[in-house]
N, C-alpha and C positions, 0 to 999 in steps of 0.2 A: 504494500500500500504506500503511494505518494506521502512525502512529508508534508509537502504543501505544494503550490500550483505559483509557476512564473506565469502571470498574465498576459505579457509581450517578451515572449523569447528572445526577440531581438534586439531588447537595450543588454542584455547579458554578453559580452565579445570571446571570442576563442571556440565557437564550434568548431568540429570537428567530424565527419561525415564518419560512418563506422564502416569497416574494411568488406562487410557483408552486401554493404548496400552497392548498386547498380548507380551507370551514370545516365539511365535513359529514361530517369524521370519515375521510376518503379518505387519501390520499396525504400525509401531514404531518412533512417535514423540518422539523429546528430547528437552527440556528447560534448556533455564539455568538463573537461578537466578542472581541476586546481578549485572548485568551487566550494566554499568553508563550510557548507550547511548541508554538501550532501551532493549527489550527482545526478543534476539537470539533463533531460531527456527530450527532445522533439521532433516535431517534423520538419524535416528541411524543405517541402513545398510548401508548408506557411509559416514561413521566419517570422511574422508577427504575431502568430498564434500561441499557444501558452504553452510551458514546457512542467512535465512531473519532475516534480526533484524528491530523488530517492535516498534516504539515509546510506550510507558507503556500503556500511555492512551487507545490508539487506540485495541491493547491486552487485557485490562481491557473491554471496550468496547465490545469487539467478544466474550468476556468468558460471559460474564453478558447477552448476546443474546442468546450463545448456550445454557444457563441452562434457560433463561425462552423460551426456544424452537421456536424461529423465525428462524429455521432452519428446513427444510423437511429432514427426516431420506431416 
């Protein structure tokens, strides 16, 4: 569960598109690093749209599940 909600993803700087994503306009998450309260999540086709910002842990936590595949493709 989100900690809280950026309302304009885009006054936030240093996205960074995730190595999963396509550049043809498909599926495009963006992260952003170095963020004190947690790590900020969006879509990169609406940079002005709001972003979830996840506690690290709980982040940490969903990456370490989806690479040892507890997740149905």
């Amino acid at each position: 569960m989100p900690e809280h909600i950026s309302r304009d993803a885009a006054a936030l700087s240093g996205w960074r598109k995730s190595s999963y994503s396509n550049n043809e306009g498909g599926s495009c998450v963006e992260i952003l690093d170095g963020y004190p309260s947690g790590v900020p999540i969006r879509d990169s086709k609406t940079p002005h749209g709001p972003a979830l910002v996840f506690p690290a842990d709980s982040w940490s936590s969903f990456l370490a599940a989806l690479k040892d595949g507890n997740f149905p493709t």
